[in-house]
C-alpha positions in Angstrom: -16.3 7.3 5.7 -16.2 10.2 3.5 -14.0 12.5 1.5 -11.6 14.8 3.2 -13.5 17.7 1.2 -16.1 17.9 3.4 -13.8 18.2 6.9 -14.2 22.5 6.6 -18.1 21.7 6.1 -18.1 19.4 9.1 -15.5 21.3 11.7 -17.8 24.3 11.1 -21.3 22.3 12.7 -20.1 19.7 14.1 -16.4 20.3 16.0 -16.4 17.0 16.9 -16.5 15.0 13.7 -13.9 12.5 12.5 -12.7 12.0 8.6 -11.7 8.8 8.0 -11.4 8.1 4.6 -11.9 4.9 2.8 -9.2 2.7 3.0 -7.1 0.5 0.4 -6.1 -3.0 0.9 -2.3 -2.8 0.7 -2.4 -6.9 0.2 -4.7 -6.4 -2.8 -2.6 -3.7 -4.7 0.8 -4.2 -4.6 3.6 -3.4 -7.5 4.4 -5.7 -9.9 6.2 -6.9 -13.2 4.8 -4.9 -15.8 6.1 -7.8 -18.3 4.2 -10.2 -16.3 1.0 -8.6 -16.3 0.9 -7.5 -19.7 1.4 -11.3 -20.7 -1.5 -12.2 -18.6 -4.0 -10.1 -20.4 -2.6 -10.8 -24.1 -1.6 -6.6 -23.9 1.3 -5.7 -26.2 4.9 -5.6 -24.9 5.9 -2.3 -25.7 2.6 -0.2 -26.3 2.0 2.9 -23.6 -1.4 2.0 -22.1 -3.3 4.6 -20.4 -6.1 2.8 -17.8 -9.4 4.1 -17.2 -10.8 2.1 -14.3 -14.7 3.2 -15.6 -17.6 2.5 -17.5 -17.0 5.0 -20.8 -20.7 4.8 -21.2 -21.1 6.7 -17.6 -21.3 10.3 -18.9 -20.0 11.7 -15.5 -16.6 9.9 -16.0 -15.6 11.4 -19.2 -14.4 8.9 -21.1 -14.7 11.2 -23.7 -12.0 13.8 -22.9 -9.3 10.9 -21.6 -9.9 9.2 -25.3 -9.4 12.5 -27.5 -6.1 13.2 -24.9 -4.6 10.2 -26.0 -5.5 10.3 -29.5 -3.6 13.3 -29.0 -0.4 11.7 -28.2 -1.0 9.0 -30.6 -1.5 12.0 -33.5 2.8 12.6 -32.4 3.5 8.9 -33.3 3.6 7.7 -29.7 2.2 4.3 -29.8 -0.2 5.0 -27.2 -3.8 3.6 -26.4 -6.2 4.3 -23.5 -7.7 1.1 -22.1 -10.9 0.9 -20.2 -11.6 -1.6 -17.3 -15.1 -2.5 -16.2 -17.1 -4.9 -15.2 -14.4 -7.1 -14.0 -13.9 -9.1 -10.8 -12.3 -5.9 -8.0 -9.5 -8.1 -7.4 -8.8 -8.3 -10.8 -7.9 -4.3 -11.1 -4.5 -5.0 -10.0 -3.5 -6.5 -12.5 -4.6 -4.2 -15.0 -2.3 -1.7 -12.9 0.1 -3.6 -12.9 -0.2 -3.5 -16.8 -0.5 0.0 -17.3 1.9 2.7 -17.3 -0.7 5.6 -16.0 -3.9 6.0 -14.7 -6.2 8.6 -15.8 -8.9 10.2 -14.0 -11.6 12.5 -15.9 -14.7 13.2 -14.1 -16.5 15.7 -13.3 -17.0 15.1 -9.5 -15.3 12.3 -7.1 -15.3 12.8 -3.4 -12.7 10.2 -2.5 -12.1 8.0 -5.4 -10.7 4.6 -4.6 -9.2 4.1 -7.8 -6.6 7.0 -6.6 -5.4 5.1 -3.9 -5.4 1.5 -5.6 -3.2 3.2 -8.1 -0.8 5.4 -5.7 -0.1 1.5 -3.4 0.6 0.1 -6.7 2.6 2.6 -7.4 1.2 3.5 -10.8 1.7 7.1 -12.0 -1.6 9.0 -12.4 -3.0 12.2 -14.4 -6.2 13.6 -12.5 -8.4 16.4 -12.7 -8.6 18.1 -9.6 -12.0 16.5 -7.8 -12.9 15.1 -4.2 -9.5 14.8 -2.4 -7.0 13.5 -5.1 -5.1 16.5 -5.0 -4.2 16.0 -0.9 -3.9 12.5 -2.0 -1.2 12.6 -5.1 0.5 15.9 -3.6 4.2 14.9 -3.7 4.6 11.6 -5.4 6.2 11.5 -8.2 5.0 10.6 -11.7 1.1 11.7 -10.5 -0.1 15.0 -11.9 -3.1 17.2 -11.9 -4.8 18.2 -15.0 -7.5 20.8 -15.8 -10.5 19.2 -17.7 -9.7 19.6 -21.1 -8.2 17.0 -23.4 -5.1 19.3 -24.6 -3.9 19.9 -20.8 -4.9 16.0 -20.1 -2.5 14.8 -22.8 0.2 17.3 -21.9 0.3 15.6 -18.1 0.2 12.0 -19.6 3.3 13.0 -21.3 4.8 13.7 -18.3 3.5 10.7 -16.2 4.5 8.4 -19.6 8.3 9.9 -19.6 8.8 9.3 -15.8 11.1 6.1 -15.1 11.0 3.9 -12.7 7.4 3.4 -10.3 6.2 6.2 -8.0 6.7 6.3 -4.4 2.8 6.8 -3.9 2.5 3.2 -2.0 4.6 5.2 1.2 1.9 7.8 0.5 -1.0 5.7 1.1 0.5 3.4 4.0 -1.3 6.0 6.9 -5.2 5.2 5.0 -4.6 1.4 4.6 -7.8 -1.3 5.8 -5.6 -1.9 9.8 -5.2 1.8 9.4 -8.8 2.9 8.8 -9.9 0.2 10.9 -8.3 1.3 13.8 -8.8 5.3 13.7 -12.8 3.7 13.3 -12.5 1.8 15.8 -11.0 4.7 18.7 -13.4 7.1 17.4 -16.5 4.4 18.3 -14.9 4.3 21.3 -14.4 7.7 22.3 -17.9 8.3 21.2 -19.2 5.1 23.4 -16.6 4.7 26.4 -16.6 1.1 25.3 -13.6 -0.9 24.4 -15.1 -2.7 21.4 -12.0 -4.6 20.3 -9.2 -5.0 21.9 -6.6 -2.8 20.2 -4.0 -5.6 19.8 -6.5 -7.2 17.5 -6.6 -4.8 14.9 -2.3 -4.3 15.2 -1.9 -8.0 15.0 -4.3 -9.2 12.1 -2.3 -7.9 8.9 -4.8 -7.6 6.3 -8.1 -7.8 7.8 -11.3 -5.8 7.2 -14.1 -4.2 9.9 -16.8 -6.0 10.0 -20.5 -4.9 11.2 -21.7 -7.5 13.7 -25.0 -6.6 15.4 -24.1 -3.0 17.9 -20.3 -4.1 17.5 -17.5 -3.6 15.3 -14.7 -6.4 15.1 -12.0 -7.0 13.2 -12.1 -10.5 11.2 -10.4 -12.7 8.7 -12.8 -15.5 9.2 -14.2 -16.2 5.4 -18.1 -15.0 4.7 -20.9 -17.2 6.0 -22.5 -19.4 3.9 -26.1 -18.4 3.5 -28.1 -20.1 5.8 -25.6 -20.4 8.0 -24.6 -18.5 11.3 -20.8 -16.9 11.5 -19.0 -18.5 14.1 -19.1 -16.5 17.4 
């Protein structure tokens, strides 16, 4: 699974090759009360708080221009601070969007960031420089803007994204790249490429939630929990 950015590079070798990007778990990243979340993680009430779902010390995410954009806004009196998430558990992230009031995304090369998609089913607005496919991804959801990568511009679009009311509509955006969706466009292309049925489709339709799973030549859909080590997965 790769980013839509390389389709042209592919179509022109290889007709036959299938994009499928990475899917989001719809279960995982839902909207939610900002007032709730906020409480959770001991954030202030009323502050704007601008997420950066990275490691600042990982040059290629530039931390760096996202912190001088908002100090930026924060130099107009907007009480405004940029908060960076890392080396927490994945299914914490949610919260933290469900905290924030945009997401901002500064590096110099993505191909199909996962932290776009989170955001858009949570329905978070989000500033981004234009990298991998997050402009196809945000194109026509409101509150999301693309930025050039300089901190000026960056601060101008979180101005934007901070004055829009209400959440964004990018959760209908992302309902076509979801885990049953992704699984099952991975699944018919195996297929075509095998003439095997390797799961019967009603599987994939009926098990809301679940993940592909590798399992020796096969790929099945399952909501069984992870085997304990040592121990064989139930067949």
């Amino acid at each position: 699974m790769i980013g839509s950015s390389w389709q042209a590079l592919l179509q022109t070798r290889w007709w036959k090759a299938h994009i499928i990007p990475m899917g989001v778990d719809m279960d995982l990243f839902q909207p939610q009360s900002r007032e709730e979340a906020r409480a959770r993680l001991s954030l202030h009430p009323t502050r704007r708080y601008v997420l950066f779902v990275a490691n600042p010390s990982n040059k290629g995410k530039r931390f760096d221009i996202a912190k001088e954009a908002v100090d930026l806004l924060a130099l107009t009196g907007m009480d405004v601070e940029i908060l960076p998430v890392f080396k927490v558990p994945h299914d914490q992230i949610p919260l933290y969007m469900g905290a924030a009031d945009v997401l901002a995304l500064t590096s110099d090369h993505e191909a199909s960031p996962c932290v776009i998609k989170e955001a858009l089913a949570s329905n978070l607005p989000i500033v981004s420089v234009r990298v991998g496919d997050v402009e196809e991804r945000i194109a026509g959801v409101n509150g999301c803007f693309l930025c050039s990568q300089t901190p000026s511009d960056v601060a101008d679009k979180l101005q934007l994204a901070l004055a829009h009311s209400g959440p964004t509509n990018g959760r209908e955006a992302v309902k076509t790249i979801s885990l049953k969706e992704t699984a099952r466009r991975t699944i018919s292309v195996l297929e075509a490429a095998t003439g095997d049925a390797l799961i019967p489709a009603h599987c994939v339709a009926t098990n809301r939630g679940s993940r592909p799973t590798l399992c020796g030549c096969a790929i099945r859909v399952s909501t069984q929990p992870a085997p304990v080590p040592g121990r064989m997965r139930p067949q």
